[in-house]
C-alpha positions as CSV (number, residue, x, y, z in Angstrom):
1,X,0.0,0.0,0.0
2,X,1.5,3.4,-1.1
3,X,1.8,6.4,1.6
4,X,-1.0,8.2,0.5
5,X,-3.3,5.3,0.9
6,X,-2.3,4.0,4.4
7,X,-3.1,8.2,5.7
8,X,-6.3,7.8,4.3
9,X,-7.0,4.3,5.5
10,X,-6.2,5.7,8.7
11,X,-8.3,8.9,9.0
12,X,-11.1,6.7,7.0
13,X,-11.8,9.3,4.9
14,X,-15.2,8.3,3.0
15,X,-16.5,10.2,-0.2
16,X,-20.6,10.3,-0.8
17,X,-21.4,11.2,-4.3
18,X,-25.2,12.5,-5.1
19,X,-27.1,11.7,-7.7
20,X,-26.2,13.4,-11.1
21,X,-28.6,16.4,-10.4
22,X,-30.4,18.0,-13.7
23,X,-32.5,21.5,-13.3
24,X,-34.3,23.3,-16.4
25,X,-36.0,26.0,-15.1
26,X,-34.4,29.3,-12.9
27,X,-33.1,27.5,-9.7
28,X,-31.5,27.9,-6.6
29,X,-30.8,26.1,-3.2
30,X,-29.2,27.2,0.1
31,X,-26.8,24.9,1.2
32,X,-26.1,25.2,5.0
33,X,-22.8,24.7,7.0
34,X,-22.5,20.9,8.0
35,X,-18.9,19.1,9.3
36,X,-18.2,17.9,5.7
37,X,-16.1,19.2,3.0
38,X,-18.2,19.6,-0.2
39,X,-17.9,19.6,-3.9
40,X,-19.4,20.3,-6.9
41,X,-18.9,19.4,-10.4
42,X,-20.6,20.9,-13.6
43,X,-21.6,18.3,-15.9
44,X,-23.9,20.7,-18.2
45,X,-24.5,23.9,-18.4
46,X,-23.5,26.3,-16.3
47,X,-24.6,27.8,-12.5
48,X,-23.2,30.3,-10.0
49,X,-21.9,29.4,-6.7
50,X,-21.6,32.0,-3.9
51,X,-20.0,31.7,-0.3
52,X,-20.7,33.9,2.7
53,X,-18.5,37.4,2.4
54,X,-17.1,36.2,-0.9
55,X,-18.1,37.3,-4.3
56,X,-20.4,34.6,-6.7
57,X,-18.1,32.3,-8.7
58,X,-19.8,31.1,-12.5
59,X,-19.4,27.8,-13.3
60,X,-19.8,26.3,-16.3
61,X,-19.4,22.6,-17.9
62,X,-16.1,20.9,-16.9
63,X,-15.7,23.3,-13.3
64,X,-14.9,21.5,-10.3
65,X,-14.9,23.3,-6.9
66,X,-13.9,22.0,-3.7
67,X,-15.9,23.5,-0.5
68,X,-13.3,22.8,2.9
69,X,-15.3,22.9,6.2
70,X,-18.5,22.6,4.9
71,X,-18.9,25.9,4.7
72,X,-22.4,26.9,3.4
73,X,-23.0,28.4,0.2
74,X,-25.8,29.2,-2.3
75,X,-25.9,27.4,-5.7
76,X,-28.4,29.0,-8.7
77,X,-28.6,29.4,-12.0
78,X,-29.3,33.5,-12.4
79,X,-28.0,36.0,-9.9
80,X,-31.3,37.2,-7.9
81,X,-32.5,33.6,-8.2
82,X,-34.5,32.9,-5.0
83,X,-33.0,29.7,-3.0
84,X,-35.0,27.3,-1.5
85,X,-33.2,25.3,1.6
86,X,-31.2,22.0,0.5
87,X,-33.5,19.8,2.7
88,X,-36.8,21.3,1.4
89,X,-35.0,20.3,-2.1
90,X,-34.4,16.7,-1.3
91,X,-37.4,16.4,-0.1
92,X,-39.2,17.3,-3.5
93,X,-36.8,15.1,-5.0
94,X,-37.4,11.5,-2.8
95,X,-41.6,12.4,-3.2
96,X,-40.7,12.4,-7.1
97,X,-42.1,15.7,-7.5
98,X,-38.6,17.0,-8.1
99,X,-38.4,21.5,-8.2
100,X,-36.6,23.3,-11.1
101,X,-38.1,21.4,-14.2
102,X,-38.9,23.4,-17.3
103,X,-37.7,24.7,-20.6
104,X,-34.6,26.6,-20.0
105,X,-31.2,25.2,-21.0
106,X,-30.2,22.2,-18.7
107,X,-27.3,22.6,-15.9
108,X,-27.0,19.0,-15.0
109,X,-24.5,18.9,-11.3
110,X,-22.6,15.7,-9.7
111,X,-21.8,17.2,-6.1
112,X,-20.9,15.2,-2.9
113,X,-18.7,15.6,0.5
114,X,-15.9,13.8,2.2
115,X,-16.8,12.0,5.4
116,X,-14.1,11.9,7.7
117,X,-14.5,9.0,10.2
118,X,-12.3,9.8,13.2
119,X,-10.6,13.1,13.7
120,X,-7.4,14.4,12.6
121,X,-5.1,14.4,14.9
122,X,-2.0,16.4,15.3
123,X,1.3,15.4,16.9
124,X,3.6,18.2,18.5
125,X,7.2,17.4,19.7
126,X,8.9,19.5,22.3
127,X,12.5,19.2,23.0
128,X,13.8,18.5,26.9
């Protein structure tokens, strides 16, 4: 087993990948702060993603972004898009009534977050 393996064996670090994610109408969805790192990936289309304090990024096809801390953030397709909270989201999508359909262009999204099962920890020496 190479180095960087073993680490992550150790911290057993687990990625959860969401469903491919497909919206075509004017969207958005407020993401909150959780304990996991997030990322998002832009299959098709394009969207704009926007932190607290920081100015919105555009994303378009082929964009990757990596979110440290699980910070939250808002993703939409317009600026001045309202956003709807995430969990009110996945709930229209697991009664299969899903939000966001219609007959703008498509922005199809792969997003997901790194799990980390046992903390980090940090190891300080101090000389005698």
């Amino acid at each position: 087993m190479d180095v960087l393996s073993s680490i992550l064996d150790s911290i057993k670090l687990k990625a959860i990948v969401y469903s491919q994610t497909r919206f075509s109408a004017q969207w958005g969805i407020d993401v909150p702060q959780d304990s996991n790192s997030q990322f998002w990936r832009v299959i098709k289309g394009s969207c704009y993603i926007k932190l607290p304090e920081e100015k919105a990024i555009k994303m378009k096809a082929g964009d990757f972004i990596f979110i440290p801390h699980g910070s939250s953030h808002l993703l939409y397709s317009k600026p001045g898009n309202i956003c709807v909270p995430a969990p009110q989201y996945v709930r229209s999508l697991q009664s299969k009534t899903p939000m966001f359909q219609g007959d703008e262009e498509e922005t199809v999204l792969i997003g997901g977050h790194f799990e980390f099962a046992s903390p980090i920890n940090t190891v300080s020496s101090s000389s005698s």
